[in-house]
C-alpha positions as CSV (number, residue, x, y, z in Angstrom):
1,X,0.0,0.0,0.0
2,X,1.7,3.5,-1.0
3,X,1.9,6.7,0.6
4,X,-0.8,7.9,-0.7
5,X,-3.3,5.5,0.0
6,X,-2.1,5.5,3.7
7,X,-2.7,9.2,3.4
8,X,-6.1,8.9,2.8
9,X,-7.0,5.9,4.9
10,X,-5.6,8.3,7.3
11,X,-8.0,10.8,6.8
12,X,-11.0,8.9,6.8
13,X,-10.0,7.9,10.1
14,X,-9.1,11.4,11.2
15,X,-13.1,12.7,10.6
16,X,-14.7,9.0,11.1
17,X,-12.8,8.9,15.0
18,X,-15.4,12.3,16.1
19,X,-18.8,10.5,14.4
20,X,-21.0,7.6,15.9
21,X,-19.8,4.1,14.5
22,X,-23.3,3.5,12.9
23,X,-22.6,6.3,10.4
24,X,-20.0,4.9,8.9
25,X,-20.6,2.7,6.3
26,X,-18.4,-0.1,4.3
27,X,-19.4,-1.5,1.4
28,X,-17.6,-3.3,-1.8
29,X,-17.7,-5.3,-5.2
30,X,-15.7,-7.6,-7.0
31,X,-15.5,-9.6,-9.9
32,X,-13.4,-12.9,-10.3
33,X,-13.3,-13.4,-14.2
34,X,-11.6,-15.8,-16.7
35,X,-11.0,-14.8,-20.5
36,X,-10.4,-16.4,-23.7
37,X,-9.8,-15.8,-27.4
38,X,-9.1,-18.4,-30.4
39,X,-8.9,-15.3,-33.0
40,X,-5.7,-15.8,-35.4
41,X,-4.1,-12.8,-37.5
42,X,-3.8,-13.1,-41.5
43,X,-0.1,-15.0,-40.8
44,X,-1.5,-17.9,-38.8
45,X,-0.4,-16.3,-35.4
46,X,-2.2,-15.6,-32.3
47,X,-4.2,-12.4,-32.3
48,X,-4.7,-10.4,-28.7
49,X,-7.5,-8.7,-28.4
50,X,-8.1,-5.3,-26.3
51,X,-4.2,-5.0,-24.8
52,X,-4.0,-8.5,-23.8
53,X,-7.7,-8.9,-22.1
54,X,-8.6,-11.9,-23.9
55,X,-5.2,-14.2,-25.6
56,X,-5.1,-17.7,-26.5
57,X,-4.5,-18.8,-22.8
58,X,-7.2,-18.0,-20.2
59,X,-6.2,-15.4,-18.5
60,X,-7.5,-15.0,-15.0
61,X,-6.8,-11.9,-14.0
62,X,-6.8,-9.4,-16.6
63,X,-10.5,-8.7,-16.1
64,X,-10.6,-9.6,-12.0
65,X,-11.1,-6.3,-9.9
66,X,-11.8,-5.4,-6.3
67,X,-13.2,-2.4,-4.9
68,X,-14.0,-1.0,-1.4
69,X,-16.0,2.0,0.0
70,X,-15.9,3.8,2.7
71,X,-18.7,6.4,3.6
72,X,-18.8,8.5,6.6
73,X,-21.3,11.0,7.8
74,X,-19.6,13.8,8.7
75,X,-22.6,16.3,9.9
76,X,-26.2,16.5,8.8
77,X,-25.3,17.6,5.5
78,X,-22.4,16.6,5.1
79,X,-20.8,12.9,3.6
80,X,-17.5,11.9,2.7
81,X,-16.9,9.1,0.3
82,X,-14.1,6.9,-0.8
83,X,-13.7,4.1,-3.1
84,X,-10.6,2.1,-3.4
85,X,-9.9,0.0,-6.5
86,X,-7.9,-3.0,-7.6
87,X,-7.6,-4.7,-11.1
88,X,-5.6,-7.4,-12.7
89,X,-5.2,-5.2,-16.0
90,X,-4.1,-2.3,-13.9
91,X,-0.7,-2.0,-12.7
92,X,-1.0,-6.2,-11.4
93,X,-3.7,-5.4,-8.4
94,X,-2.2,-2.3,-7.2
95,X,-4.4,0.1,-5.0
96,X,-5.7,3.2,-7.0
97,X,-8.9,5.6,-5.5
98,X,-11.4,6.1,-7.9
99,X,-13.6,8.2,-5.6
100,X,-12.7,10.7,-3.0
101,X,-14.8,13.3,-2.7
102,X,-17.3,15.0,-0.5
103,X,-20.9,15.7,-0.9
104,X,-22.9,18.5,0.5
105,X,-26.8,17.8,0.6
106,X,-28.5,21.1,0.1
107,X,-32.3,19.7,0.7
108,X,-33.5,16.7,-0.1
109,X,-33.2,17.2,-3.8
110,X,-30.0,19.3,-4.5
111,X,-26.8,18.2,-3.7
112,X,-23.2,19.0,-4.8
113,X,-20.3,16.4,-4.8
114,X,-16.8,17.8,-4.5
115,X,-13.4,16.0,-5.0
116,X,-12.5,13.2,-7.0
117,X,-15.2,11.1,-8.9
118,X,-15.7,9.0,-11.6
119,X,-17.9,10.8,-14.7
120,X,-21.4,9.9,-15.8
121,X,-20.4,9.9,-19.8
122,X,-22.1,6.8,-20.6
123,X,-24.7,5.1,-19.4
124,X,-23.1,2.9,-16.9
125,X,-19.7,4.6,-17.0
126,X,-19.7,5.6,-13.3
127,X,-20.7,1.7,-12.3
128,X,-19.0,0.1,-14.8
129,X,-16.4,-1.7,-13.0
130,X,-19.1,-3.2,-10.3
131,X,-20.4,-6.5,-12.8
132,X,-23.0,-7.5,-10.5
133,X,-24.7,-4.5,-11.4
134,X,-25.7,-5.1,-15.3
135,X,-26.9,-8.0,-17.4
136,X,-23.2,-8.3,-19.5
137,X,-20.0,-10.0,-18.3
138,X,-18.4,-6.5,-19.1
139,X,-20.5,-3.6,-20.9
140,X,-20.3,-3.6,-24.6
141,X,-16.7,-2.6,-25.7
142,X,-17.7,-0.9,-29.1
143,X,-19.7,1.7,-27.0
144,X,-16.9,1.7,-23.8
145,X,-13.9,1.6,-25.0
146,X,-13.4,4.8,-27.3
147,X,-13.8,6.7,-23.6
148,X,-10.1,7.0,-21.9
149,X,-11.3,9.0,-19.1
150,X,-12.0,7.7,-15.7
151,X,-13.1,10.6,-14.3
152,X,-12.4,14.1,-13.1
153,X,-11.6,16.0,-10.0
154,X,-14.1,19.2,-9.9
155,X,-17.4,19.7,-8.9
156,X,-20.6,17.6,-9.5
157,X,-23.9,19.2,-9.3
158,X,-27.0,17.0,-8.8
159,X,-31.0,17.2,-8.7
160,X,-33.3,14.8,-8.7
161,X,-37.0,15.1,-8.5
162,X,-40.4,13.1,-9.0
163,X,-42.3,14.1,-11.9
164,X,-45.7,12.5,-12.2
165,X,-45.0,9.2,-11.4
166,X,-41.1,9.0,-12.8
167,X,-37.7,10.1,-11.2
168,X,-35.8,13.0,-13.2
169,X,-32.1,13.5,-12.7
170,X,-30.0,16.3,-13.8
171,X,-26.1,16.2,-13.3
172,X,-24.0,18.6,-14.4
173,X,-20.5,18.6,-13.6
174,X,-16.6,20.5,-14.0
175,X,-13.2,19.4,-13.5
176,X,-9.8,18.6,-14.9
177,X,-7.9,15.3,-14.6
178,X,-4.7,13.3,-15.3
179,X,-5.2,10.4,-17.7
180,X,-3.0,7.6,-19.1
181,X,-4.0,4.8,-21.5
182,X,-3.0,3.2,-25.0
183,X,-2.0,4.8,-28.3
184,X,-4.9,2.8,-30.5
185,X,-3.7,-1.1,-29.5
186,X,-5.3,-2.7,-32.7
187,X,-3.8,-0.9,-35.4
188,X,-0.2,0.0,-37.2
189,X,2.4,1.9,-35.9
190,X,2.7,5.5,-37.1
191,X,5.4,5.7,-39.8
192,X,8.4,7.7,-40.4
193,X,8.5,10.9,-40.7
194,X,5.7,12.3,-38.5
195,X,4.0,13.6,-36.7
196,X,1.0,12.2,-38.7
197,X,-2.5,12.8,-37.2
198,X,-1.1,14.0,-34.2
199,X,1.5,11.2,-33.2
200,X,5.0,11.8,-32.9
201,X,7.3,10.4,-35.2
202,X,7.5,6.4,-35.3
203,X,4.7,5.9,-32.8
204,X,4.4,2.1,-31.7
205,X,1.0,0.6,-31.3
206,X,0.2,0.1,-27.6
207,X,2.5,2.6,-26.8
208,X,1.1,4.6,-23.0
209,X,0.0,7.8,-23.4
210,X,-0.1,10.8,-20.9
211,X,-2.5,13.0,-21.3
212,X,-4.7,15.9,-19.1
213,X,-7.7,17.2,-19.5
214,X,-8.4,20.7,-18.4
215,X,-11.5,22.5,-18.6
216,X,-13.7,19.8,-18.8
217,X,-17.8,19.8,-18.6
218,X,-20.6,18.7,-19.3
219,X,-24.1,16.7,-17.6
220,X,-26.0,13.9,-17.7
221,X,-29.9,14.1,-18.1
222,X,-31.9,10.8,-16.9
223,X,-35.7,9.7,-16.4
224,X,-36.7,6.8,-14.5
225,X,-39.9,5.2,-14.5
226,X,-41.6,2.0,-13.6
227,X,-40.5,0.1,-16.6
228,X,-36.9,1.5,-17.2
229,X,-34.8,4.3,-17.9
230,X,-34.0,7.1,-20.7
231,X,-30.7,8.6,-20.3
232,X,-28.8,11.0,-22.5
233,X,-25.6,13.4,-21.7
234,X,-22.8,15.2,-23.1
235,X,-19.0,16.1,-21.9
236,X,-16.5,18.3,-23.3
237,X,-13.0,18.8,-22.5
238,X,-9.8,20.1,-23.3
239,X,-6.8,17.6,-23.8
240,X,-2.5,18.5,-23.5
241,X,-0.6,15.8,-24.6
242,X,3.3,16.8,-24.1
243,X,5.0,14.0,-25.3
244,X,3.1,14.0,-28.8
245,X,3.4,18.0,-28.8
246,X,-0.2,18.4,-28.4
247,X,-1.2,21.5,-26.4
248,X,-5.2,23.4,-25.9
249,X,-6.4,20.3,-28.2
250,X,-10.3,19.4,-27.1
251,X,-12.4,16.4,-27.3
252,X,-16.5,15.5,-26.9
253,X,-18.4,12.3,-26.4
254,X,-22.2,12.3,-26.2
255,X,-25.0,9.6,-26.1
256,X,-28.1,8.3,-25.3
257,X,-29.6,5.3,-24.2
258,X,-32.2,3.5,-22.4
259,X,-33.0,0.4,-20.6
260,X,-36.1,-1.6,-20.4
261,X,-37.1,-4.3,-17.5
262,X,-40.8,-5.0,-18.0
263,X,-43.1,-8.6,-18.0
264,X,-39.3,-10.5,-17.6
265,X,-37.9,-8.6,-21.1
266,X,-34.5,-6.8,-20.6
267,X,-33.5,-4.7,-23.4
268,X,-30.6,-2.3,-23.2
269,X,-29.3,0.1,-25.9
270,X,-26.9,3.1,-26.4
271,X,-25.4,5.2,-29.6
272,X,-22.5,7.3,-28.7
273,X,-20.6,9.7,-30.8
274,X,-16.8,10.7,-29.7
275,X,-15.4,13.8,-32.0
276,X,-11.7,15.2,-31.3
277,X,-9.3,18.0,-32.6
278,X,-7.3,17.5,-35.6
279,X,-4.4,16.9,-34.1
280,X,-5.7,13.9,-32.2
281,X,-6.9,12.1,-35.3
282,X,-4.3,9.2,-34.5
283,X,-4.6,8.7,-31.0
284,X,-8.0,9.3,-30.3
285,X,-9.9,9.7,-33.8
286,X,-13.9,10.7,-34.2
287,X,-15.8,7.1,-33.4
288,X,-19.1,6.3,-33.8
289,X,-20.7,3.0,-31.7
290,X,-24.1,1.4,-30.6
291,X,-25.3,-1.8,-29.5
292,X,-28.5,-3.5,-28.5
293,X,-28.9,-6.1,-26.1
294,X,-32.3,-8.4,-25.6
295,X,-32.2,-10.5,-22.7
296,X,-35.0,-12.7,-21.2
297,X,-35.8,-13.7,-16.9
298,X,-37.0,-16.5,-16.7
299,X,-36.3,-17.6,-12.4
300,X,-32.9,-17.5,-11.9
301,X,-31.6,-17.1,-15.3
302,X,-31.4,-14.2,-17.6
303,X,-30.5,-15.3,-21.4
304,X,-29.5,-12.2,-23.0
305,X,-28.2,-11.8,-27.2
306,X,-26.2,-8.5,-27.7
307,X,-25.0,-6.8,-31.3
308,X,-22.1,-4.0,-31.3
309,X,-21.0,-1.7,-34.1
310,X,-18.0,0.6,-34.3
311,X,-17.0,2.7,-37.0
312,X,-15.4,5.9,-38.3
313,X,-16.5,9.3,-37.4
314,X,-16.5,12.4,-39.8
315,X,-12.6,12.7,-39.6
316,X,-12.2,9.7,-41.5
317,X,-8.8,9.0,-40.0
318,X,-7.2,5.9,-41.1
319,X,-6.6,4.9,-36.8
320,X,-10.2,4.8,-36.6
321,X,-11.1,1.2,-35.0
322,X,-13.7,-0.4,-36.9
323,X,-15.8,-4.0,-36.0
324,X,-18.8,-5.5,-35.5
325,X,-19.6,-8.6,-33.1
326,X,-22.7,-10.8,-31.7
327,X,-22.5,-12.0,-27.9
328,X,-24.2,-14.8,-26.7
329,X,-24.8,-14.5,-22.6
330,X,-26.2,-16.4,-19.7
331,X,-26.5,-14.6,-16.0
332,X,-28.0,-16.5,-13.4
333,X,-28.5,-15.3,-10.0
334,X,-26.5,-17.2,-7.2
335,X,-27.4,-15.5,-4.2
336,X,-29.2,-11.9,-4.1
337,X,-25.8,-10.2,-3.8
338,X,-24.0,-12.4,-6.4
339,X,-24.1,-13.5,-10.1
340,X,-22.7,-15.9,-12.3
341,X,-22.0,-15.0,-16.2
342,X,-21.1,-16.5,-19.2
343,X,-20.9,-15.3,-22.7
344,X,-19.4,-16.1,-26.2
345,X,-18.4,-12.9,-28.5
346,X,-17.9,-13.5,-32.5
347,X,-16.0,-10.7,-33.7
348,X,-16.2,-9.2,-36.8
349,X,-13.1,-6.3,-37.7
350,X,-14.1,-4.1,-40.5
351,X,-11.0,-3.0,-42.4
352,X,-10.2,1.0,-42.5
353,X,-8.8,2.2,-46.1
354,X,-8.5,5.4,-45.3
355,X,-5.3,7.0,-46.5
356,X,-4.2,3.3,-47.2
357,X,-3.8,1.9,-44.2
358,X,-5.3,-1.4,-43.0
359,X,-6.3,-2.3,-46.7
360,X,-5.8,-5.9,-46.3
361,X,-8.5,-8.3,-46.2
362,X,-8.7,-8.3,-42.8
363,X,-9.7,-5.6,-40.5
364,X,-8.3,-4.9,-36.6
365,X,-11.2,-4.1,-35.0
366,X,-10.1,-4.2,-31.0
367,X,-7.5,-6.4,-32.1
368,X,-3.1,-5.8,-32.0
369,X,-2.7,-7.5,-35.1
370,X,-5.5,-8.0,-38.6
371,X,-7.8,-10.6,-38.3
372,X,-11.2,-12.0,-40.4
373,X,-13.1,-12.7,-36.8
374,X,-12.2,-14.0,-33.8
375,X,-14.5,-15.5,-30.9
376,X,-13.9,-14.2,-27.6
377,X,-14.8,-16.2,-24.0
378,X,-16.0,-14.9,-21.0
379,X,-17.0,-16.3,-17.5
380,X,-17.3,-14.1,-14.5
381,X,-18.6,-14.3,-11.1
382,X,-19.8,-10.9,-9.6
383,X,-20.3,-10.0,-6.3
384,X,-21.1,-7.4,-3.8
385,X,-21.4,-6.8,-0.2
C-alpha cells in the first residue's frame, strides 16, 4: 500500500474517530473473471485482443477487480466518500482511488459532490467496473472503449425530482484530470516521418499515453420510470498531450440510451458519438458506436443476445477502430448479492482504407494485429457486499 493511500485511509480515520460508529458505512464489489480468445491474425499467429484482455491462454486476472467504499457522515449535511480499487489489468492489483470526494446535501433534492469522482459519460460509465450491477459480463466494448477518461476532480452538481409518477435527474458537472491509456492497441504503428494525425514520429502501437484534461464539462440528463430508464448526456474537454506536442487540443463524447425491465424482457441500448481535434486524429480519432442487447428472466436465469458496431466518425482517420460482433450470454443469480456470467463474443473487424492503411482483407477491429473474426470467451462471477 503507497503513501498515498495510507494518506487517505488516514484521513478517513481522522473525521470518522469524532462521528457515531453507525454512520460509517463499508461497502464493496468484485468480480473474479476468466478470459479467452481463439482469433488468429492473417499470418496464422495468435491475435490479442483489447491489450491483452482476452489471448489464446485464459487469463485469469486481466478482467478480476476489487473495490472497497468507505462512507462517513460527517454532519447533517455533510458525507465523505471513498472508493478504493484494484484490477488485474491495472498496474498487477495495485491500489488506486477512484472516488474521494465529499458531498454536501442542500435539501433533499439538491446536492453537490466535490473532489475526486468517476464521470457519468455513458450510461453505466460511473458503475461500470461493479459487474454485479448489469446484465453483460463486461459492458459492450464498441460503446466503452473509445472513452479513456475515468473521471475528473471538480465539482458535481445534482438534482433529482419526481415528476408525475417518474424520477428525473440532472447532473452537471466540471473538472480537470490526469489520464494515461494506450495509443490505439489494434492498429499499425505510425510511420516515419511524423508527426502524422497527431503522433510523434514512429509511434508504436500500444504505446502509454499521458495525457490531461483541463476545462472539462458537461451533464448527464436521466428519467426513470416503472419500466426502465432514458438517459442522455454530453461532456467536453480540453486535452495536452506533451510528449506528442499536443497542447489546448479538445475532445467530446455524447449519447443516449435507455433500458427496459418489464413482464421479464430486458432490453438495453446506447449510440454514442466521440469527436476530437485534428491533431488527435491518430490517438483518439472521431468514433461512432451502438449496440443492442435483448435478454429474457426466466427464475434464476437471464439469457440475453447483444450486437455492437463501431466505425469511423466524420474525420475519417485511417486509426479509426472499426468491427462489428454478436454476444451470446447467460447470468444466473447465485445468491441476491451475487451472479454468475457466461458469454461467447464473435468478432467481426471491419477493415479502414482510409489513407491506405489497413487495406488488407482483414480488419483490426479491438484487435493488435489484422484478423477476419475471432471468438472471444468470457466467464465471471460478480459480487457485492
Amino acid at each position: 500500500m503507497n503513501i498515498r493511500i495510507v494518506s487517505i485511509l488516514s484521513m478517513l480515520l481522522l473525521i470518522t474517530s469524532n462521528v457515531n460508529a453507525t454512520e460509517v458505512d463499508i461497502s464493496g464489489y468484485a468480480t473474479f473473471a476468466a478470459t479467452y480468445s481463439d482469433a488468429k491474425n492473417t499470418t496464422g499467429g495468435n491475435a490479442d485482443f483489447v491489450n491483452g484482455l482476452a489471448t489464446n491462454k485464459i487469463q485469469f486476472d486481466k478482467q478480476t477487480n476489487l473495490g472497497l467504499q468507505i462512507s462517513a457522515k460527517v454532519s447533517k449535511k455533510i458525507d465523505l466518500t471513498a472508493v478504493l480499487h484494484a484490477e488485474g489489468a491495472r498496474d498487477n492489483y495495485n491500489i488506486a482511488t477512484q472516488w474521494v470526494y465529499a458531498t454536501y446535501q442542500f435539501d433533499d433534492e439538491l446536492s453537490l459532490r466535490m473532489g475526486k469522482y468517476k464521470g457519468s459519460f455513458y450510461m453505466v460509465s460511473d458503475y461500470k467496473d461493479v459487474g454485479y450491477a448489469y446484465p453483460w459480463v463486461r459492458p459492450p466494448l464498441e460503446v466503452y472503449s473509445t472513452n479513456p477518461i475515468e473521471g475528473f476532480t471538480g465539482l458535481d452538481l445534482v438534482y433529482q425530482t419526481e415528476v408525475s409518477d417518474m424520477s428525473l435527474l440532472l447532473e452537471l458537472f466540471a473538472g480537470s484530470g490526469d489520464h494515461s491509456a494506450k495509443y490505439i492497441p489494434s492498429t499499425t504503428d505510425a510511420p516515419a516521418g511524423a508527426p502524422y494525425y497527431g503522433l510523434a514520429d514512429s509511434t508504436k502501437k500500444g504505446q502509454s499515453i499521458s495525457f490531461d484534461t483541463p476545462n472539462a464539462k458537461g451533464f448527464n440528463l436521466a428519467l426513470t420510470g416503472n419500466i426502465g430508464t432514458f438517459r442522455i448526456g454530453y461532456f467536453e474537454t480540453g486535452v495536452n498531450a506533451a510528449a506528442f506536442g499536443i497542447q489546448n487540443s479538445f475532445g467530446s463524447f455524447g449519447g443516449v440510451g435507455f433500458n427496459i425491465d418489464w413482464n421479464n424482457l430486458v432490453v438495453y441500448s446506447e449510440y454514442i458519438v466521440r469527436e476530437t481535434a485534428p491533431s488527435l486524429a491518430g490517438a483518439f480519432p472521431d468514433q461512432k458506436a451502438y449496440y443492442v442487447t435483448f435478454g429474457y428472466r426466466t427464475g434464476k436465469f437471464l439469457p440475453y443476445v447483444t450486437y455492437a458496431n463501431l466505425s469511423k466518425g466524420k474525420d475519417d482517420s485511417p486509426y479509426a477502430q472499426l468491427q462489428s460482433s454478436v454476444a451470446l450470454g447467460l447470468r444466473t443469480e447465485v445468491s441476491d448479492s451475487a451472479a454468475l456470467k457466461f458469454e461467447v463474443m464473435n468478432v467481426v473487424p471491419n477493415k479502414n482504407t482510409s489513407a491506405g492503411f489497413n487495406t488488407t482483407s482483414s480488419g483490426y477491429g479491438l484487435f493488435d494485429t489484422p484478423v477476419k473474426s475471432g471468438t472471444v470467451a468470457t466467464v465471471t462471477f460478480d459480487v457485492i457486499f
